[in-house]
C-alpha positions as CSV (number, residue, x, y, z in Angstrom):
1,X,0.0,0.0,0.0
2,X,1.5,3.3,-0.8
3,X,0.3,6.2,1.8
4,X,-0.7,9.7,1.3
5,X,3.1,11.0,1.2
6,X,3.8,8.8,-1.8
7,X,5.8,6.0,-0.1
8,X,5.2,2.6,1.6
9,X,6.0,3.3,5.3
10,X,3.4,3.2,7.2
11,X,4.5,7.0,8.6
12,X,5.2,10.0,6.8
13,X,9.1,9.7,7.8
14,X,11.6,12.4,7.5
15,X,14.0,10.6,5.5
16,X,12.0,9.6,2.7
17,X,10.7,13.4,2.8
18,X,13.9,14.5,2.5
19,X,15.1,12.2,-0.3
20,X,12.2,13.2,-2.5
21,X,13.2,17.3,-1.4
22,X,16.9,16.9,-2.4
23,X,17.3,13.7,-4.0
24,X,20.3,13.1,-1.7
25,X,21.1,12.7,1.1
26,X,21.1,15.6,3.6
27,X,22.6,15.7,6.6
28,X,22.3,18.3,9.7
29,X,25.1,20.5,11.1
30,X,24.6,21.6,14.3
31,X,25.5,25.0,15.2
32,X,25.6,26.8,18.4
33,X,25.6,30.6,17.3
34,X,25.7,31.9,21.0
35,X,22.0,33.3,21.4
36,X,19.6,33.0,24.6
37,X,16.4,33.0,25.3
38,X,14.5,35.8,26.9
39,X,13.0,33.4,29.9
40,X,17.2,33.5,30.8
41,X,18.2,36.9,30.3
42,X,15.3,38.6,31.7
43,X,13.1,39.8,29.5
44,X,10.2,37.2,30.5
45,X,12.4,35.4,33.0
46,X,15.0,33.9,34.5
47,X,16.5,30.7,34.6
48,X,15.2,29.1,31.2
49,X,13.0,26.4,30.6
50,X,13.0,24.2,33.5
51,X,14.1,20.9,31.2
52,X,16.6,22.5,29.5
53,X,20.6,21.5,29.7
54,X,22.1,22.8,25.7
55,X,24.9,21.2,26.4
56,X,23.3,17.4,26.4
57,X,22.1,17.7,23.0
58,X,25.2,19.8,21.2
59,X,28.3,17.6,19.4
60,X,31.4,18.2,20.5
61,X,32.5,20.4,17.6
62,X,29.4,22.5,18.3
63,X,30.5,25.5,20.7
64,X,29.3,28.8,21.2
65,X,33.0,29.9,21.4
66,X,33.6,29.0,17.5
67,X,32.8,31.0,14.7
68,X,29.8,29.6,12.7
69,X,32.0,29.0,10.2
70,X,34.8,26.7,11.7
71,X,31.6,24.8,13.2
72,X,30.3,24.2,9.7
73,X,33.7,23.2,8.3
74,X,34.2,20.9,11.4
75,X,31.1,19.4,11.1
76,X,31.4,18.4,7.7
77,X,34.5,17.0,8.7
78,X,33.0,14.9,11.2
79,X,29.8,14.1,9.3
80,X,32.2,12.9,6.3
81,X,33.6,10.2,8.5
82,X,30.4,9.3,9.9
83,X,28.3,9.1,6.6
84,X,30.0,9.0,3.9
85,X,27.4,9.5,1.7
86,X,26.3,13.1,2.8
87,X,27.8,15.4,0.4
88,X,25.2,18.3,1.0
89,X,24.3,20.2,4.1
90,X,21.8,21.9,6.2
91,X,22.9,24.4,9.1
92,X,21.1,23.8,12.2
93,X,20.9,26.4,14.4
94,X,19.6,24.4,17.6
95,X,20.9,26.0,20.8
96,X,18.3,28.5,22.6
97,X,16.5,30.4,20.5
98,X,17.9,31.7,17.2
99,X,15.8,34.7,15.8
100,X,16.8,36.6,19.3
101,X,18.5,39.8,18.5
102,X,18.0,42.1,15.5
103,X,17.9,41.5,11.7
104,X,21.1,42.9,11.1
105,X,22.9,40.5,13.7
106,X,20.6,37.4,12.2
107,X,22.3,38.2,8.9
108,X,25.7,37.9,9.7
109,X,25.5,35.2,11.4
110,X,23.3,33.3,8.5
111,X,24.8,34.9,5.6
112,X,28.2,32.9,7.2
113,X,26.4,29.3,6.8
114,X,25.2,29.9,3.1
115,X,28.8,31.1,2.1
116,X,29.7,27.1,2.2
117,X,28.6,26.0,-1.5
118,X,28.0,22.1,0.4
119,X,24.7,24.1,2.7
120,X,21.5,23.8,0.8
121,X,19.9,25.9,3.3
122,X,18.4,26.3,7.5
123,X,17.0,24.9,9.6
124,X,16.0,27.9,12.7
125,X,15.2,26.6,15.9
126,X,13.4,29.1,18.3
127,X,10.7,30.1,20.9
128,X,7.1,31.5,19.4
129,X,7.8,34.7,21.1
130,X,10.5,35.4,19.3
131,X,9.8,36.1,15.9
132,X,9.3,39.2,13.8
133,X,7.6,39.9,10.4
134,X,11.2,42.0,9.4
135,X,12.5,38.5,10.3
136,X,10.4,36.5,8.1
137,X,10.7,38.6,5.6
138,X,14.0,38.1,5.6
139,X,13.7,34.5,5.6
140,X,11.3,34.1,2.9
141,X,14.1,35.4,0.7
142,X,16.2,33.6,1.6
143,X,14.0,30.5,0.6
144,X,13.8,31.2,-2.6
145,X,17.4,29.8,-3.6
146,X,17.6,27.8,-0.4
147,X,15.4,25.1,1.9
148,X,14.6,27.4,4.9
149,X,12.6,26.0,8.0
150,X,11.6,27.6,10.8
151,X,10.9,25.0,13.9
152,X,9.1,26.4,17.4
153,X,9.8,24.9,20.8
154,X,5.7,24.1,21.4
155,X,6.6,21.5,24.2
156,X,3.0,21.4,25.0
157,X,-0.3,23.2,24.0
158,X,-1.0,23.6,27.5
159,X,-0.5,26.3,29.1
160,X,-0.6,25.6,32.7
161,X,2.3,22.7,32.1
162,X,3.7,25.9,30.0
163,X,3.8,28.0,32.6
164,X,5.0,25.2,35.3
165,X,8.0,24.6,33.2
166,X,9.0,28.0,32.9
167,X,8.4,28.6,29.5
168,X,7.6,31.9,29.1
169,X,4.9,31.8,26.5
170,X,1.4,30.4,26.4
171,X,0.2,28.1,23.2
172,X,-1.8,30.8,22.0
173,X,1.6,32.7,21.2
174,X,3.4,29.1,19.3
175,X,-0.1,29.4,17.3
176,X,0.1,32.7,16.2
177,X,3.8,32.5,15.0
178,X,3.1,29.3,13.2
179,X,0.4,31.1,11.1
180,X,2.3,34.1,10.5
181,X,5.3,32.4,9.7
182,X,3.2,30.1,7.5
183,X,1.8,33.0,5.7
184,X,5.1,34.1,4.9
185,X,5.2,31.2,2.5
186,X,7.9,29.3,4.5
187,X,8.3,25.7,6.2
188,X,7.3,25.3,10.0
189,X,8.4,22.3,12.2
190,X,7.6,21.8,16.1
191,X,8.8,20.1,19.2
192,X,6.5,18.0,21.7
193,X,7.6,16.6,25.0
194,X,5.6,13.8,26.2
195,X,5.8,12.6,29.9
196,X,5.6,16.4,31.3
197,X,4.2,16.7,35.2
198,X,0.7,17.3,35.0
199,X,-0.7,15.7,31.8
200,X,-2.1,12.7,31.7
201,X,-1.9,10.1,28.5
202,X,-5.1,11.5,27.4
203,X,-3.9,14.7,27.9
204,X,-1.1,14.2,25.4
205,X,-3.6,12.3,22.6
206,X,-5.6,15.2,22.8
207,X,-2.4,17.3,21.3
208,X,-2.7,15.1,18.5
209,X,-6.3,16.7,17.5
210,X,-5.1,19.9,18.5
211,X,-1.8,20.6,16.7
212,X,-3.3,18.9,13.8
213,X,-5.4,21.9,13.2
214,X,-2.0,24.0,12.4
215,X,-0.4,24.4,9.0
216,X,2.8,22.3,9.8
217,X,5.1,20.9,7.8
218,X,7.9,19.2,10.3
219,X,7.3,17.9,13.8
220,X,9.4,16.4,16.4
221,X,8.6,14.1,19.7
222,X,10.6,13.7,22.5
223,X,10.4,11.4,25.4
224,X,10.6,13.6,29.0
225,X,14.5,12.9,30.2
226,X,15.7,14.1,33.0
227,X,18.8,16.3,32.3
228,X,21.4,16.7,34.8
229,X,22.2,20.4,35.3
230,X,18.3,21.5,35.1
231,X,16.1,23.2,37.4
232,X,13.8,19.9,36.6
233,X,16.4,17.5,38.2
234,X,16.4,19.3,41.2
235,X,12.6,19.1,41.2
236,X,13.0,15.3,40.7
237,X,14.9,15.0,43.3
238,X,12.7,16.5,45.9
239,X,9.7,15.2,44.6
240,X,9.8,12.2,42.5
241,X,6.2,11.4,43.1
242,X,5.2,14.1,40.6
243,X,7.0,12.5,38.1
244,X,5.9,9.8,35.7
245,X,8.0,7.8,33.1
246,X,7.0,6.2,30.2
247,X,8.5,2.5,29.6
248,X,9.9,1.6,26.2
249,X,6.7,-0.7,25.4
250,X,4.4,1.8,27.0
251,X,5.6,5.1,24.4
252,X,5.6,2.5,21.5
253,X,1.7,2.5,22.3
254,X,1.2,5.7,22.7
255,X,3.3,6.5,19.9
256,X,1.1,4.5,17.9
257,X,-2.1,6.0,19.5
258,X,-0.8,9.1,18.7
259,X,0.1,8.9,15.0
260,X,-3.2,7.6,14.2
261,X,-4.8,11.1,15.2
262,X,-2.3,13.2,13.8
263,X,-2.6,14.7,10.0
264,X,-1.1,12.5,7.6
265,X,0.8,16.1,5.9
266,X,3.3,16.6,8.7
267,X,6.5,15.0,8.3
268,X,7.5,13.5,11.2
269,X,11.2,13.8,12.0
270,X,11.7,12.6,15.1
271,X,10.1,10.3,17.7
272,X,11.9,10.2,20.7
273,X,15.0,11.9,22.1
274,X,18.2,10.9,23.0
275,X,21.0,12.3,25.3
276,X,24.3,10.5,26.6
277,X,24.2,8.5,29.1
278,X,26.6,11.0,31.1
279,X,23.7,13.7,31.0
280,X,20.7,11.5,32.6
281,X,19.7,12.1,36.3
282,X,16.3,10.2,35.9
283,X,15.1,6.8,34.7
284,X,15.8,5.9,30.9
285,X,15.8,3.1,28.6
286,X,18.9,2.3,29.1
287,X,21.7,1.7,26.1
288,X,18.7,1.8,23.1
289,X,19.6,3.8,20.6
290,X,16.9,5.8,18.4
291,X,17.3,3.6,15.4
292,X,16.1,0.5,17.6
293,X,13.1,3.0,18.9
294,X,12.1,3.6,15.2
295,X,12.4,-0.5,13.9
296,X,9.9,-1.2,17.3
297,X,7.4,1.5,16.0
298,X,7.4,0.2,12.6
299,X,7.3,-3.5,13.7
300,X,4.2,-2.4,15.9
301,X,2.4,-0.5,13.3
302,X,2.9,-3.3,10.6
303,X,1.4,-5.9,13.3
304,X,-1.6,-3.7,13.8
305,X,-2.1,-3.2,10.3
306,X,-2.3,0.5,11.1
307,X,-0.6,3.9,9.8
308,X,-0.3,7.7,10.7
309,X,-3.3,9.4,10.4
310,X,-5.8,6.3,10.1
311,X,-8.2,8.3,13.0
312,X,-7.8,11.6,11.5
313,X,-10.6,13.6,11.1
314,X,-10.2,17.7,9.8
C-alpha cells in the first residue's frame, strides 16, 4: 500500500521526505551561534526552561566559542567520517533560541552558513515569542534559492504545564507564529515533549487533535528525560512522586495512539529523544539507541495493520 506521502511506510518519515526534497542525502550540522532566550536573560524570565541543559544535546565540535564557520567546516569533517554519503548540508541552528537579536545580527550570522557552497539551506530553531515579520521577511528570501525551515519549541499546548516549566509563553503565542510564519510562505516544524508533570496520556492524545489543526510541515517528539544540570532534576529530586515515566513498550503504544490522530501532511522527524548517558539524572531506557526506537514502531504499526493518520478527522 502506498500512503498519502507517496511511499510505503506506514509514517510520513523524514528521511523519505527528504530524499524526494533533495534527491540526496542531507545531513544536519549543528550549530551553536551563542543566542539565549528571553525566559534567561530577563526579558520574560530567569533561569530558562526548566528541562533545558544545551549542552546534552550539542556535538562536541558545536561551541558557542567557534565561529559559525569553523563549526560548519568541522562538522562536515566529522559528518564525512560518519556518513560518507552526505555530500550536501543543512545548518542547524539548535541551541536556545535563534531569531533573538535584531535582523542585522541574524544576517551575519546566516549569511556565514550559506557562504559554504556544500549548505543547501536552514533549519532555525526558536521560541514562538521570538519572531518578527522583518524577520520572516527576511527569511522568505532567503527560501527562494535555499530550503529554509523555521521549527518552534511548542513542548506542549497547554498552558498551565507551559507556565510550570518555565516557559515563558502560552500556546496561544506558538499558534500565532506558526500562522504568520506560515503566511510568509515558509516551512514550519515543532517540538512536543511527552511525559511532562501534570498531563495525563489522554492529555497528550488530545495534542494530537489539536496541533493537527495548524499548518505544519515538520514535527518532532521527544520522550521527558531528566537532564542533569536543570532546574527539573532538582525538582526530581525533591519530589519524585510528581513524576511519571513512560517505559519503552508503554511510548511504543502511545506513539502508535498518537500517529493515528495526527494529520497525515506533517513529516515527522523525530520520535523520541536521545541524550548520553553521562547527561541522565532520571530513569531511561537504558543503552537503546533511536534507530532500535524507530524498527519497534514500525514493527508495531505493521502488526496492527495501522498507519499515521488512520483516526484523522479535519
Amino acid at each position: 500500500m502506498e500512503y498519502l506521502w507517496g511511499h510505503h511506510r506506514r509514517f510520513n518519515a523524514y528521511a523519505n521526505y527528504f530524499k524526494k526534497e533533495f534527491g540526496e542525502r542531507v545531513q544536519k550540522l549543528s550549530i551553536d551561534a551563542g543566542f539565549t532566550c528571553p525566559n534567561r536573560d530577563g526579558r520574560v524570565g530567569t533561569g530558562g526552561c526548566t528541562f533545558c541543559n544545551n549542552d546534552a544535546f550539542n556535538p562536541s565540535y558545536c561551541l558557542p566559542e567557534k565561529s559559525v564557520q569553523q563549526q560548519i567546516q568541522e562538522g562536515i569533517e566529522f559528518h564525512q567520517n560518519r556518513y560518507r554519503r552526505a555530500h550536501s548540508y543543512l545548518a542547524y541552528f539548535q541551541a536556545y533560541s535563534n531569531t533573538y537579536g535584531d535582523i542585522d545580527h541574524l544576517k551575519s550570522i546566516y549569511h556565514q552558513a550559506l557562504d559554504f557552497p556544500q549548505v543547501k539551506g536552514l533549519v532555525i530553531g526558536t521560541r514562538p515569542d521570538c519572531i518578527t515579520e522583518q524577520q520572516l521577511k527576511y527569511f522568505s528570501e532567503i527560501s527562494k534559492s535555499h530550503y529554509v525551515i523555521i521549527e518552534y519549541g511548542i513542548e506542549s499546548c497547554y498552558n498551565s504545564t507551559l507556565e510550570r516549566i518555565n516557559r515563558g509563553h502560552t500556546y496561544d503565542h506558538a499558534v500565532k507564529a506558526i500562522e504568520l510564519t506560515h503566511s510568509f510562505g515558509l516551512k514550519t516544524g515543532a517540538h512536543l515533549i511527552f511525559g511532562l508533570p501534570g498531563e495525563s496520556k489522554n492529555d497528550m492524545l488530545k495534542e494530537a487533535e489539536i496541533l493537527s489543526q495548524l499548518p505544519l510541515n515538520n514535527i518532532k517528539f521527544h520522550q521527558l528525560q531528566i537532564i542533569k544540570g536543570t532546574q527539573m532534576e532538582n525538582e526530581y529530586q525533591k519530589f519524585p512522586e510528581r513524576f511519571k515515566f513512560f517505559e519503552l513498550d508503554e511510548y511504543v503504544d502511545f506513539i502508535i495512539e498518537f500517529l493515528e490522530l495526527l494529520n497525515p501532511k506533517f513529516v515527522v522527524e523525530r520520535f523520541a529523544g536521545e541524550v548520553p548517558p553521562r547527561f541522565q539524572a532520571g530513569p531511561g531506557w537504558g543503552l537503546i539507541r533511536n534507530d532500535q526506537v524507530l524498527n519497534k514502531i514500525e514493527r508495531e504499526l505493521e502488526k496492527r495493520d495501522t498507519w499515521q493518520g488512520r483516526l484523522f478527522r479535519k
